[in-house]
C-alpha positions as CSV (number, residue, x, y, z in Angstrom):
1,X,118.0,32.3,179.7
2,X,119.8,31.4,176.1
3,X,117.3,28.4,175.1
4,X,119.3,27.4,171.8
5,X,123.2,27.2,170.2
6,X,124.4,27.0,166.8
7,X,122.4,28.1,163.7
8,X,118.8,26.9,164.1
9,X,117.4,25.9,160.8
10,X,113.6,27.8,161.3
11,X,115.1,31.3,162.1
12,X,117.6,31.3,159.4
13,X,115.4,29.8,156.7
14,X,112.6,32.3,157.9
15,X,114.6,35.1,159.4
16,X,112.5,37.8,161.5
17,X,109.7,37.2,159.8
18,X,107.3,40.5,161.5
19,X,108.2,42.8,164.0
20,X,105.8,43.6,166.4
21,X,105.6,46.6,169.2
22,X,107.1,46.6,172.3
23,X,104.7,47.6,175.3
24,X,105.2,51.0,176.1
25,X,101.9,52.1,178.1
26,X,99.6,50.4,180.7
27,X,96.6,48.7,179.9
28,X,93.5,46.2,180.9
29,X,92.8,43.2,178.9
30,X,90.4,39.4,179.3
31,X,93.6,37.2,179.1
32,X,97.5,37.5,179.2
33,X,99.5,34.9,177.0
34,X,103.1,35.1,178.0
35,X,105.3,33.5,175.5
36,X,105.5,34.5,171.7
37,X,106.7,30.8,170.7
38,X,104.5,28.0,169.0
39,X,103.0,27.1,172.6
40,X,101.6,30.5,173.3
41,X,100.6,31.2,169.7
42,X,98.4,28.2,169.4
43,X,96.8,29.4,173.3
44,X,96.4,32.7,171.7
45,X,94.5,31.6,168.6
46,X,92.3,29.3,169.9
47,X,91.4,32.0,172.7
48,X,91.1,35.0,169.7
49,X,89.0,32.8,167.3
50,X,86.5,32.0,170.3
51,X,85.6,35.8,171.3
52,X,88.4,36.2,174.0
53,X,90.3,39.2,174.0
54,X,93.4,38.3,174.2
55,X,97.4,40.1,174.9
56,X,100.2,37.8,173.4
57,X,103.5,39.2,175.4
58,X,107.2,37.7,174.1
59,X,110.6,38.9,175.7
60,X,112.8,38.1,172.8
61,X,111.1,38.5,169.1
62,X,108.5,36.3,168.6
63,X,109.7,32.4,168.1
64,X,113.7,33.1,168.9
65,X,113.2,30.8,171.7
66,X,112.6,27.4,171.9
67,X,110.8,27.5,168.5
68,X,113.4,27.7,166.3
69,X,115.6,25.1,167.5
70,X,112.2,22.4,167.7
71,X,112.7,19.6,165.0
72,X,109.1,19.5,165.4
73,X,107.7,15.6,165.2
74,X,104.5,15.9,165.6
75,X,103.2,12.3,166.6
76,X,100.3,10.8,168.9
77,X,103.0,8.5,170.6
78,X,104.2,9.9,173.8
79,X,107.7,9.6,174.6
80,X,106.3,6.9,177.8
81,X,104.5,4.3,176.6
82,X,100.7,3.9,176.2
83,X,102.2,0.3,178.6
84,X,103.8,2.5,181.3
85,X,101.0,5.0,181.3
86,X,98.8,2.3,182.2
87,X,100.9,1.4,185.3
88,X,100.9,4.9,186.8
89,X,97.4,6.0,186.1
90,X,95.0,3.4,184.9
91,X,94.6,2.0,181.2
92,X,91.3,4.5,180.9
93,X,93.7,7.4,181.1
94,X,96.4,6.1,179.1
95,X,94.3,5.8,176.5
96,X,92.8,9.1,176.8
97,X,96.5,10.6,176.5
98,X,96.9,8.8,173.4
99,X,94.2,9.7,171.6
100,X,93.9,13.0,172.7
101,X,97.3,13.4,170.7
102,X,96.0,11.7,167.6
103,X,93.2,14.0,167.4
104,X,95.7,16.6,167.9
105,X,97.1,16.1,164.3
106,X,93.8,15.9,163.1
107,X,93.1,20.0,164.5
108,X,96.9,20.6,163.4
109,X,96.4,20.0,159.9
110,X,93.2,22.3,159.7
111,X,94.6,24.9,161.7
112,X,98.0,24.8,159.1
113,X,95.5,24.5,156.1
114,X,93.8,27.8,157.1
115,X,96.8,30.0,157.8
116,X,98.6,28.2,155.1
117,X,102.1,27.9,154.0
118,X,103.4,26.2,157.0
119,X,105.4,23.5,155.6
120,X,102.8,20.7,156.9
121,X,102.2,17.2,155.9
122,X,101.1,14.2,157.1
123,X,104.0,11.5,158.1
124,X,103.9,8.1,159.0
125,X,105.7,7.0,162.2
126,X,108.7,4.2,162.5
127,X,109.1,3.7,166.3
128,X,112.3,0.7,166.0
129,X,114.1,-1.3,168.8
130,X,117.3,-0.6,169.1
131,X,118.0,-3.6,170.3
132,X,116.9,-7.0,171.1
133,X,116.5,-6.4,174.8
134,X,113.4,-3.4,174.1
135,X,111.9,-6.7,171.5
136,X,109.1,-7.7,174.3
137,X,108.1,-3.9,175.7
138,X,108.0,-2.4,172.0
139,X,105.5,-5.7,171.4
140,X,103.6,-5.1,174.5
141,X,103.4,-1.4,173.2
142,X,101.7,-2.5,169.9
143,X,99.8,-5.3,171.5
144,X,98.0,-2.6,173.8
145,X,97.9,0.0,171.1
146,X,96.1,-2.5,168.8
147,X,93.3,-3.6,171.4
148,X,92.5,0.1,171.7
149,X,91.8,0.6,168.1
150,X,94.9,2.1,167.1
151,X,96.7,1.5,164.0
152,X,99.2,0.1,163.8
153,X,101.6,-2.6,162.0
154,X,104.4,-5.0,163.7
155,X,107.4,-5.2,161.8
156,X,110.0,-7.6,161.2
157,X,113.4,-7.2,160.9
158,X,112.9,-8.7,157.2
159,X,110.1,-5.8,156.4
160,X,112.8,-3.4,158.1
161,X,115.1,-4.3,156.2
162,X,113.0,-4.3,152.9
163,X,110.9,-0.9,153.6
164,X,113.4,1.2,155.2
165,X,117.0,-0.2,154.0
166,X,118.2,-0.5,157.7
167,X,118.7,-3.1,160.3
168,X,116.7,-3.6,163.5
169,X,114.9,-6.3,165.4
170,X,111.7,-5.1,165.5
171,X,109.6,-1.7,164.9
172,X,106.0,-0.4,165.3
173,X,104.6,1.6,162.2
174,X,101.7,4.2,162.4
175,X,100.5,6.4,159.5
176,X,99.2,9.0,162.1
177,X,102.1,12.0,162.4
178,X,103.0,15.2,160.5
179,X,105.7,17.2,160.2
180,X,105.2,21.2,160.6
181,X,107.7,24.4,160.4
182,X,106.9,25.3,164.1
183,X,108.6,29.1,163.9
184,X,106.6,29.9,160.5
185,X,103.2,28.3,162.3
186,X,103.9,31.1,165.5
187,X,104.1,33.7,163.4
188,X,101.5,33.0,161.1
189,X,99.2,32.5,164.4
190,X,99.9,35.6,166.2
191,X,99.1,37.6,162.9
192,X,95.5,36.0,162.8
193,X,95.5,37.1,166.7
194,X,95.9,40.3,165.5
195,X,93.1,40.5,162.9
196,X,90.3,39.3,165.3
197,X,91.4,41.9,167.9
198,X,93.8,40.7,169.6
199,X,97.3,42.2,170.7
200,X,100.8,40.7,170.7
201,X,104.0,42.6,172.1
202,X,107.5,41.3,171.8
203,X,110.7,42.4,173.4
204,X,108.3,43.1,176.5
205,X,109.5,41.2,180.0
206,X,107.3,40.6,182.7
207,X,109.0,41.9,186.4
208,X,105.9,41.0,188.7
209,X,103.2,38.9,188.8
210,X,100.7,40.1,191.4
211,X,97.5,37.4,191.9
212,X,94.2,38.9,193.5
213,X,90.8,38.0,193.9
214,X,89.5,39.0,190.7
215,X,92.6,38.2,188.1
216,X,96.2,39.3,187.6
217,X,98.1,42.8,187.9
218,X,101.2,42.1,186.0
219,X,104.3,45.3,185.7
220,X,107.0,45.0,182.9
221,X,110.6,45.8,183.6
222,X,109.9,49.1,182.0
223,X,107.5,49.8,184.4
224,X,104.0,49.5,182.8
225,X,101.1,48.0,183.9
226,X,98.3,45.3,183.1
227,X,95.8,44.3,184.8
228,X,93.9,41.1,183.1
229,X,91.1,38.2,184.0
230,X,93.4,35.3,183.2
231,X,97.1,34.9,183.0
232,X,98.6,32.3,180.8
233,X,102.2,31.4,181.2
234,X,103.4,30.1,178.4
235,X,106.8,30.6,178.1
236,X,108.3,27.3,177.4
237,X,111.1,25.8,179.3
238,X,111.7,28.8,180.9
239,X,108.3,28.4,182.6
240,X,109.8,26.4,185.9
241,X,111.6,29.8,187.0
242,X,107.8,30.3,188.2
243,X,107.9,28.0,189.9
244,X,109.2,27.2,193.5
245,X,108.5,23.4,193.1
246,X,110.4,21.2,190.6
247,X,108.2,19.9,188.1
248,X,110.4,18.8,185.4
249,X,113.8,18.5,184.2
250,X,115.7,21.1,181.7
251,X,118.3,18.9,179.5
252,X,119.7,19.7,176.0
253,X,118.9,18.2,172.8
254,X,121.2,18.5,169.4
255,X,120.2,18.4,166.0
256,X,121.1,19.0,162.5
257,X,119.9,19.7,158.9
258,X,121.5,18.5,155.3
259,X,121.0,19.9,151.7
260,X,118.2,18.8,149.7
261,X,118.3,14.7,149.0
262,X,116.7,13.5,145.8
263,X,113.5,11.7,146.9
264,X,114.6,8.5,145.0
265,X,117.6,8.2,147.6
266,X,115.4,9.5,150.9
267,X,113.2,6.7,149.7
268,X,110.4,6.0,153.0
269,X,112.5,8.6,154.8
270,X,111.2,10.9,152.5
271,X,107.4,10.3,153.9
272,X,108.0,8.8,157.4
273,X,109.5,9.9,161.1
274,X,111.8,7.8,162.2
275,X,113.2,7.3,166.1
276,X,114.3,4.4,168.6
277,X,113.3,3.4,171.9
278,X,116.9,4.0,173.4
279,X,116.8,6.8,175.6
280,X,118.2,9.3,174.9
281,X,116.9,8.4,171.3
282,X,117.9,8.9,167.6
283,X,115.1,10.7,165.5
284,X,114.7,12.1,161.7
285,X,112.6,13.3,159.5
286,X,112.3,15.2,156.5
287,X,111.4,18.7,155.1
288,X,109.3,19.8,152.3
289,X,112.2,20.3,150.4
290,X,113.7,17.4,150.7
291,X,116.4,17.9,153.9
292,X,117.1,15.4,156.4
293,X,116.5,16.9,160.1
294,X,118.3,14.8,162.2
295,X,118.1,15.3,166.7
296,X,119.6,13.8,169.4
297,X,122.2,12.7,172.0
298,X,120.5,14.8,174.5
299,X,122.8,15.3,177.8
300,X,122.1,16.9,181.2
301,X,123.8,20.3,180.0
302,X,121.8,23.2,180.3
303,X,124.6,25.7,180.7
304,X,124.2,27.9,177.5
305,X,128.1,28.3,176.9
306,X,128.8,24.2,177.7
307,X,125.6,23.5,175.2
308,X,127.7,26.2,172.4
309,X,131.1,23.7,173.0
310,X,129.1,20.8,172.4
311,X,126.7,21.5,169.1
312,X,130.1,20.8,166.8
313,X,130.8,17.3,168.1
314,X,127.5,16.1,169.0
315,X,127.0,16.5,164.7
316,X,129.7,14.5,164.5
317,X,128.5,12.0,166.2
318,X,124.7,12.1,164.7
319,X,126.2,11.7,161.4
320,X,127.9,8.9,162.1
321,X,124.4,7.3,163.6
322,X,122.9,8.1,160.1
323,X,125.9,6.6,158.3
324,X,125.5,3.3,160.6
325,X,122.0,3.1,159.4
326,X,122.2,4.2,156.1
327,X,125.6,4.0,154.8
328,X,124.1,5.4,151.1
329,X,122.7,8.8,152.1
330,X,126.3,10.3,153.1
331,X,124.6,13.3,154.8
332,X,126.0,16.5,154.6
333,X,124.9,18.5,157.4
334,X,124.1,22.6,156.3
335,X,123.2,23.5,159.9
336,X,124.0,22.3,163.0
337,X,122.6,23.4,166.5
338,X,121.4,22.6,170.6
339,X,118.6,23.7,172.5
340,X,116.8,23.5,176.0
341,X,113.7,21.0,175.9
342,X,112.3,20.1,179.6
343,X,111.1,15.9,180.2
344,X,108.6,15.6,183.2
345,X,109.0,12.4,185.2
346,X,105.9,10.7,183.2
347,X,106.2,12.3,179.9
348,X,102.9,13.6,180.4
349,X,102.6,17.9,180.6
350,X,101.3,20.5,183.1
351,X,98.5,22.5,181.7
352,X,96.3,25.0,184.2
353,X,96.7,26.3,187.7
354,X,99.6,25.9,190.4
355,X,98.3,26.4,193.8
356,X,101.4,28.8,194.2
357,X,99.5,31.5,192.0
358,X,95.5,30.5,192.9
359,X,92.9,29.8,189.8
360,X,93.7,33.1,187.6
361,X,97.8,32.1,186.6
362,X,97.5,29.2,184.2
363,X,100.5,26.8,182.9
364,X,100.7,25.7,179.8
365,X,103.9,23.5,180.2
366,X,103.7,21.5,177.0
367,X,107.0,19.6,178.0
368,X,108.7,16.2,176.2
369,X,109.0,14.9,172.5
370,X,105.7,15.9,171.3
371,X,105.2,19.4,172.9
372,X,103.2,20.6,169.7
373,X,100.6,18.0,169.7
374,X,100.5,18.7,173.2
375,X,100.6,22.6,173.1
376,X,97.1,21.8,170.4
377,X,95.8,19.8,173.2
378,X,96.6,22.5,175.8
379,X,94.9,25.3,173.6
380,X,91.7,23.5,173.9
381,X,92.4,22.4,177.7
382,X,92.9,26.1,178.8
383,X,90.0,27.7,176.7
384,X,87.5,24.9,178.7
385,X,88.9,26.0,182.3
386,X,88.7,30.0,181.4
387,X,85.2,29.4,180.0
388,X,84.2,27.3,183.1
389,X,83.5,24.2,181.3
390,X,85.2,21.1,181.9
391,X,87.6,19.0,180.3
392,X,88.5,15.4,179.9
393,X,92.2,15.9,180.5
394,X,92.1,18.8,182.9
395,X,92.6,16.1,185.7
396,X,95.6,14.1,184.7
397,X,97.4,17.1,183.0
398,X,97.0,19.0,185.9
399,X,99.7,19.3,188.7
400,X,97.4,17.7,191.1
401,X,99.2,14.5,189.3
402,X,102.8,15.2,190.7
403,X,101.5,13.9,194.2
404,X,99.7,10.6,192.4
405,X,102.6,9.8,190.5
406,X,105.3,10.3,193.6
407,X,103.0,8.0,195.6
408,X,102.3,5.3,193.1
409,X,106.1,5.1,192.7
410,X,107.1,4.6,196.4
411,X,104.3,2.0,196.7
């Protein structure tokens, strides 16, 4: 499965940053992690740092996936409201969702302060209508956000207008995101796997996976064997091949990347993540050096050559949205590329067993607009169910949910 198109920004400012080993003999270990990306990486270090022994296995080199082409907002705010959460599943664990992802950039930020050199820092958050007919949901939004302790600020069109040199009706502003190099963290991660232990293969593909009483007997298409206590599938989008039941939805998203802008010009751009509430929404942010990462017009294509057609004009048509909102930057785009990203029906992910594989095959299916926060989340989830203990999310980010959610929508 090709996951990305065009020139990816992370692997050609990082290039192959370490080769590792392909598997070439059969072996026994605690826990499999399937997937070399930033999902499987964070899984993988949380499990290493905590005494597990752990097997990190990647078909491509590590990050070429999905990795490289994430724009990587990191944010507490889920791309379905905190509002709509509520509706499905009870304010309790809306709320719970929420925070969990605030705390999230909390253990990000430590975790990129002790590998170090990740291109991480802490963002505020510009979440704007994009037009007057999102005004009253965006309001409820803050309303509810604000009664559960959260901070945040209602702006006016005026403040807009004043802060951020654009035009828009309304906007909610939170100082809680970050921006992260998502490729650079992956590798960074797997190499502290590595020093407590652990072992991470790339260019190793998984034929079989063989469920049994007592944990997982996997075989690679070269023809080895592994026999483990816990299997973790973390392999991003292309997860759902797993799967016989559909449990989200593969679409394509586009991006691109300028030179460096003088910080004077960038002005709050320079320190905040911007994006709308249209859907499929506009969203930028900004590097440590000063580029403008900008993503968007997502489409239904996930046809690797279709998605190559499309990467030229869909720039186009980003660059004019910048230019509507900020006619002074004039970005020049450097880099310019599309990638798979998966959206479950509630914006919520899947994290731990499917009944198709029993209690040793866990998911870690950190799916929609902020899959690192939720991949941090997921790290934590996963390391509670293989220890036995319990978690607080286990429930609602389980797929047990699928069936709630179907029936509370046909109600």
């Amino acid at each position: 499965m090709d996951l990305k198109s065009g020139y990816p920004y992370w692997a050609v400012k990082n290039g192959l940053m370490q080769a590792f080993p392909k598997l070439d003999r059969d072996m026994t270990c605690e826990v499999v992690v399937i997937g070399g990306g930033i999902t499987g990486a964070l899984i993988a270090d949380e499990l290493a740092q905590n005494g597990h022994g752990v097997t990190v296995l990647e078909r491509r080199d590590v990050g070429w996936g999905s990795s490289a082409a994430s724009t990587a907002l990191i944010q507490y705010e889920i791309d379905t409201h905190m509002t709509d959460l509520a509706a499905l599943y009870g304010e309790a664990d809306a709320v719970s969702a929420y925070r969990a992802c605030a705390r999230a950039i909390d253990a990000l930020e430590e975790l990129a302060e002790a590998v170090g050199d990740v291109d991480f820092a802490r963002q505020a958050s510009l979440y704007y209508a994009s037009n007057e007919g999102d005004i009253d949901s965006l309001r409820r939004e803050w309303e509810m956000r604000r009664q559960q302790g959260f901070d945040a600020d209602w702006l006016t069109p005026e403040a807009i207008a004043s802060r951020f040199a654009f035009e828009a009706p309304g906007a909610i502003l939170t100082p809680q995101a970050a921006r992260l190099d998502p490729y650079r963290m992956a590798y960074k991660l797997l190499d502290r796997v590595l020093t407590v232990g652990g072992q991470v293969y790339d260019r190793t593909e998984i034929a079989t996976a063989t469920p049994h009483a007592h944990g997982v007997t996997l075989t690679t298409t070269s023809g080895h064997s592994l026999d483990c206590r816990h299997l973790i599938v973390a392999a991003g989008y292309e997860a759902q091949t797993w799967l016989d039941d559909k449990v989200a939805t593969n679409r394509s998203s586009y991006a691109f990347i300028t030179d460096p802008i003088a910080e004077d010009v960038l002005g709050e751009l320079a320190s905040t993540l911007i994006w709308e509430s249209a859907r499929p929404y506009l969203y930028m942010r900004t590097t440590g050096d000063g580029r403008l990462m900008v993503g968007g017009e997502d489409d239904d294509i996930d046809i690797p050559t279709e998605r190559d057609q499309r990467v030229g004009p869909k720039a186009e048509t980003l660059i004019a949205q910048v230019e509507a909102l900020f006619p002074h930057l004039s970005p020049n785009p450097t880099f310019s590329w599309g990638g798979t990203f998966a959206e479950t029906d509630d914006g919520l992910p899947f994290f731990g067993p499917h009944p198709q594989y029993g209690p040793h095959v866990h998911f870690a299916m950190a799916y929609g607009g902020n899959g690192i926060s939720y991949s941090m989340i997921g790290a934590g989830l996963l390391r509670a169910l293989i220890e036995g203990r319990e978690h607080p999310l286990a429930e609602l980010f389980s797929f047990r949910r699928v069936g709630d959610w179907q029936s509370s929508r046909h109600s």
